[in-house]
N, C-alpha and C positions, 0 to 999 in steps of 0.2 A: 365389503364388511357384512351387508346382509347376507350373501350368497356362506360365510365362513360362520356366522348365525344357523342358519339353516344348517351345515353340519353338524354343527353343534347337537342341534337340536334334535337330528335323526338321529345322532349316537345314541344319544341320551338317553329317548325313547326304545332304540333296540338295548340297551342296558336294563332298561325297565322290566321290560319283557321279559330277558333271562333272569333277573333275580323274582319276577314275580313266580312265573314257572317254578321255579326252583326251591322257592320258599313253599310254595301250594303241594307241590308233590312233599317235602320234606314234613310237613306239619300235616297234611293231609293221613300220612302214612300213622301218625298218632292217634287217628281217632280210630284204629283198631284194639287199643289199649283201651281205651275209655269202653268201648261196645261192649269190650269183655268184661271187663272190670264192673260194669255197670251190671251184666247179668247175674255175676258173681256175690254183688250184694245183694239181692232179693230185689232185683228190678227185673221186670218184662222186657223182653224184645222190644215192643212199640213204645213202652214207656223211655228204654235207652234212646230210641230215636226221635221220640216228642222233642226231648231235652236237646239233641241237636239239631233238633231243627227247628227249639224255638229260641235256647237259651244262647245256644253256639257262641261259645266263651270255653274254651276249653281248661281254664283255670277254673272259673265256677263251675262248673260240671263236671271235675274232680273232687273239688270241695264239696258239692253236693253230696255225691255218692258214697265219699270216704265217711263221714258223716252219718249216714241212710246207714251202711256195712256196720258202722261203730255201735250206733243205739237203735236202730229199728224204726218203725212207724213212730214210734214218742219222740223220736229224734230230728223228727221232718222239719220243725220252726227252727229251729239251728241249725238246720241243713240248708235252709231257705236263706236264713241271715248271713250264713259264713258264704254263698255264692252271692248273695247282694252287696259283701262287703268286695268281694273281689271284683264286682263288676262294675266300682266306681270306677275304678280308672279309666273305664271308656266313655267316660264324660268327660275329662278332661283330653283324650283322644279326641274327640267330638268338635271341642271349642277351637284344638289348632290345626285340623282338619277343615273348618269349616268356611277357611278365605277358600281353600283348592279344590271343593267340592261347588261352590258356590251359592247364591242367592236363592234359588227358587226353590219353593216349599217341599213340591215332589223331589227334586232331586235330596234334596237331605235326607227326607223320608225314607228312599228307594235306599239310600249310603247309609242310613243308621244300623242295619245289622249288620254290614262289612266291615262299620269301623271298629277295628282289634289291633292285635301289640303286633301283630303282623304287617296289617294293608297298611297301619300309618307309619311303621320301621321305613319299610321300600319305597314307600312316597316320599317322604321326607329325607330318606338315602339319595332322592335327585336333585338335580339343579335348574330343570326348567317345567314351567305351569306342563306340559303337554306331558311332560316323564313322569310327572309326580301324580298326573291324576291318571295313567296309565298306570302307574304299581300301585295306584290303590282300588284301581274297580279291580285289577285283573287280577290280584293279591287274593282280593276280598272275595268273591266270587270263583276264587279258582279254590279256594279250602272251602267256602260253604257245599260245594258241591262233593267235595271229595272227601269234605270231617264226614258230612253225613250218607256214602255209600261205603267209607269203611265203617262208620257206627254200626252200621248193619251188620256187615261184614264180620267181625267183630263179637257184637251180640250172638250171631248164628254160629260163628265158629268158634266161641270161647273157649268150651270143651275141647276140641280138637286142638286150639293152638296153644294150651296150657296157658304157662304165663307169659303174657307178650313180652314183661322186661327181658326176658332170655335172652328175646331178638334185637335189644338194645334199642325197639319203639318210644319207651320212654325220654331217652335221649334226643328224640328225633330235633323235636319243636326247640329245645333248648339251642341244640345245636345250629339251625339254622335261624336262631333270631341271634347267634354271638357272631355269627357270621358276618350279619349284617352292621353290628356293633362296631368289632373291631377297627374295618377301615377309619374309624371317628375317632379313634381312642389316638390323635396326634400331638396333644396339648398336654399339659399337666391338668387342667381344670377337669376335663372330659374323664382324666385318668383318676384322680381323684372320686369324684363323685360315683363313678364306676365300683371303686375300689369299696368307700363308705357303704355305699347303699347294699355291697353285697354283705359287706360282714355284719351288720346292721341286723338284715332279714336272716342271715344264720343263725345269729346268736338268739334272735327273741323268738324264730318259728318252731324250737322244741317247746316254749313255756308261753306263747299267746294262740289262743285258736286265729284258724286258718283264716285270712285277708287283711287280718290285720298289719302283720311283718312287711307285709307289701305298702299299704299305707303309710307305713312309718319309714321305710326306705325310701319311699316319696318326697316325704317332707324332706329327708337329710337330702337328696338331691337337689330341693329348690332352694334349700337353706345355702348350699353351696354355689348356686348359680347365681339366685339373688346379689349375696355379698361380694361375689366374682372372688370366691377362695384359691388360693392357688396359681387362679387366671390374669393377674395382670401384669406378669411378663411376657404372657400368651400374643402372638401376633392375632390382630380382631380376625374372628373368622370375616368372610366375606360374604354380604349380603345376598340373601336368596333369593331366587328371582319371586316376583309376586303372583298371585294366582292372574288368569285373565280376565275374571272380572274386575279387578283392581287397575287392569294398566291404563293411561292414560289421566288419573286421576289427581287432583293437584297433590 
């Protein structure tokens, strides 16, 4: 039984691995869209890569700059607020991250900039404590590293690579977080809330400023999880394994 544990548990972790990789190269590849785009609005070179390397939220850092391009220097406190409205949600990334990251003060500390729509997709895509906190350092760390040497990247070469959408960069990040999605999308509930939350943030992101639509596709997702809509002909998912600080506890 141990011995069939332990397979388990190797797969799971070399599972980690490949979608961490594979998420970090595929999102990583985006932040040459932002570098450009960033110089394109009347930002610096160094100023593009402050912001990835301080803010690294790649949703706020679009909101930022789209913002900066739209009204200029006057425009900077609403620039500020439309990326602080989008980077609530990694507080609530934070809270259900934070059995698999664990107790000790440094490691939270060390895990708070990693934690994004990314490093907690791929952790939370596993099934055992050792998988899950594998897709999220290596997640987290494999795009910080790589948002910001293509920021660079990016920024220097904006002129030369015209508009990144050409190359369908924009797409990238999208692409590989439905990736991740999909295998989840088994049940009606998951399908559901999926489905709300998108037409939800379609309908209101022409007529609310940016972070909001996101906020509010939030809600209608909890609203549905909450009440278990849709879900209770759903077989119960099955329970995830606990992080390793937690085993053994009554």
């Amino acid at each position: 039984m141990d011995e069939a544990a332990d397979v388990n548990d190797e797969a799971d972790a070399r599972a980690a691995w490949r979608e961490a990789v594979g998420v970090a190269l595929a999102t990583s590849a985006y932040g040459v869209s932002f570098g450009a785009l960033a110089v394109a609005s009347g930002l610096d070179v160094w100023q593009a890569c402050v912001l990835s390397l301080l803010m690294f939220t790649g949703g706020s850092q679009f909101a930022f700059v789209g913002v900066v391009a739209a009204g200029g220097v006057a425009a900077v406190p609403s620039a500020v607020a439309s990326a602080a409205l989008l980077g609530v949600r990694n507080v609530a990334y934070g809270m259900r991250m934070s059995p698999i990251i664990g107790r000790r003060l440094a490691t939270r500390l060390a895990a708070a900039p990693f934690t994004i729509d990314e490093s907690t997709a791929v952790s939370l895509a596993r099934e055992t404590p050792r998988a899950r906190t594998i897709g999220f350092w290596v997640t987290g760390i494999g795009i910080y590293v790589g948002w910001n040497l293509s920021t660079l990247a990016g920024a220097l070469l904006g002129d030369v690579l015209g508009d990144p959408r050409a190359y369908g960069l924009d797409a990238a990040a999208a692409a590989a977080f439905l990736a991740l999605l999909w295998p989840r999308l088994r049940h009606r509930q998951p399908i559901a809330v999926g489905i709300a939350a998108a037409v939800v943030a379609t309908l209101l992101t022409p007529v609310l400023m940016p972070g909001i639509p996101v906020l509010v596709a939030a809600v209608v997702a909890v609203v549905v999880g909450w009440f278990n809509l849709l879900g209770r002909e759903d077989r119960p998912p099955r329970e995830p394994a606990d992080a390793p600080e937690r085993e053994g506890l009554p």
